[in-house]
C-alpha positions as CSV (number, residue, x, y, z in Angstrom):
1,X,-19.0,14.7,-38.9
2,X,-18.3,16.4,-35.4
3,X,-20.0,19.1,-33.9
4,X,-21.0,20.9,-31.1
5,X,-24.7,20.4,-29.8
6,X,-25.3,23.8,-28.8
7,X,-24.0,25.2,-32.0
8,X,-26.8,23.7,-33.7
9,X,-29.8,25.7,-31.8
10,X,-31.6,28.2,-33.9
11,X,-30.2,27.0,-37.3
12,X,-32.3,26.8,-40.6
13,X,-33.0,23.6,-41.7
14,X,-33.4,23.2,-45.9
15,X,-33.9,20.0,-48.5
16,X,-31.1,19.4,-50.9
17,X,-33.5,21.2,-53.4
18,X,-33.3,24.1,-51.2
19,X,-36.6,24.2,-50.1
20,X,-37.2,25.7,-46.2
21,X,-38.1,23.1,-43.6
22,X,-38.3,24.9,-40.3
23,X,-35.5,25.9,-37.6
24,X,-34.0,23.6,-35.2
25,X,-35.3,24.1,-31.8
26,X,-34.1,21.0,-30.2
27,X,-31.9,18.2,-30.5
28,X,-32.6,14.4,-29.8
29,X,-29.7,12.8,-28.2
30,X,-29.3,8.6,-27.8
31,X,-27.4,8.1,-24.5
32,X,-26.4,4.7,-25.5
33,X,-24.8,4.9,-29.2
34,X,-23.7,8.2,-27.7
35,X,-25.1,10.2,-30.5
36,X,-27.4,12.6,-32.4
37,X,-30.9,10.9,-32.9
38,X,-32.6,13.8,-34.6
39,X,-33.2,17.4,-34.7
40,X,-36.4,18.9,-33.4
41,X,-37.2,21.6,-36.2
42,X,-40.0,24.3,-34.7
43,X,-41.7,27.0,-37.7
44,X,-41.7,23.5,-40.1
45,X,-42.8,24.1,-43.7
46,X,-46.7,22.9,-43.8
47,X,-45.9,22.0,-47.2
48,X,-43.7,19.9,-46.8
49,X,-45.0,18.2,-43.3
50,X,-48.8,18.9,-42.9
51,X,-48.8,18.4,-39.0
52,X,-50.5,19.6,-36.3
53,X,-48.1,19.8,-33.4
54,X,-45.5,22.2,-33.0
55,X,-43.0,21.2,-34.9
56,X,-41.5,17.3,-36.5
57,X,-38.3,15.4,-35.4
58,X,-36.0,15.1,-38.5
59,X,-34.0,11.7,-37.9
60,X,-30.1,12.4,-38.1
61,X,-29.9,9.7,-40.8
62,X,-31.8,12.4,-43.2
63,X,-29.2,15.0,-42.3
64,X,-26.4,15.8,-45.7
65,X,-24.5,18.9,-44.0
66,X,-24.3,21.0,-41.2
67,X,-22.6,24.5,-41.3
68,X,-24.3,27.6,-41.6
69,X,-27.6,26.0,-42.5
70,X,-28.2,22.4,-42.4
71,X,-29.4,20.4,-45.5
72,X,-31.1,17.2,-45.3
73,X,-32.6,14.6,-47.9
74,X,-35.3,15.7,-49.9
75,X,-38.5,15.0,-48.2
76,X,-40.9,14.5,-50.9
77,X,-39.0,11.8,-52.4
78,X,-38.6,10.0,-49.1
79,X,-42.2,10.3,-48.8
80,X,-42.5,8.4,-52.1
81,X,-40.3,6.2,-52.0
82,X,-42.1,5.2,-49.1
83,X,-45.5,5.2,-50.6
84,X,-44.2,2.5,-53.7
85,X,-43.0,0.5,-51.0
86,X,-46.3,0.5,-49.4
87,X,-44.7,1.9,-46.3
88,X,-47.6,4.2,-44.1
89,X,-46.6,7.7,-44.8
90,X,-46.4,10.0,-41.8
């Protein structure tokens, strides 16, 4: 999937489910692979990321589709998937 950086500024950001996450605000670029890292998404969903800050860094691998909106991986089944794993949920 190629796309312009700048075209992704200001878009909304939903799970697969079609729940709201946030807007993107930033992006996170790695110089060396040459590539997307993450999105920084600002006005996040508390529901779905109870956080203090500003806003959350969605990594690129959790992105589905960009176009007019861009869908990512639902997050409360990462988050549990993570959890039976025993992984430390962020």
């Amino acid at each position: 999937m190629r796309v312009e950086v700048t075209s992704l500024y200001g878009l909304d950001v939903y799970t697969d489910t079609g729940i709201y996450v946030g807007k993107v605000k930033d992006v996170a670029i790695d110089i060396k692979e040459r590539k997307i890292a993450g999105i920084a998404v600002g006005n996040v969903n508390k529901d779905l990321f109870p956080v203090e800050g500003k806003g959350v860094i969605i990594p690129h691998r959790w992105v589905l589709a960009i176009g007019d909106i861009i869908l990512i991986k639902q997050v409360e089944r990462l988050r549990r998937k993570k959890e039976e794993r025993g992984e430390r949920v962020e």
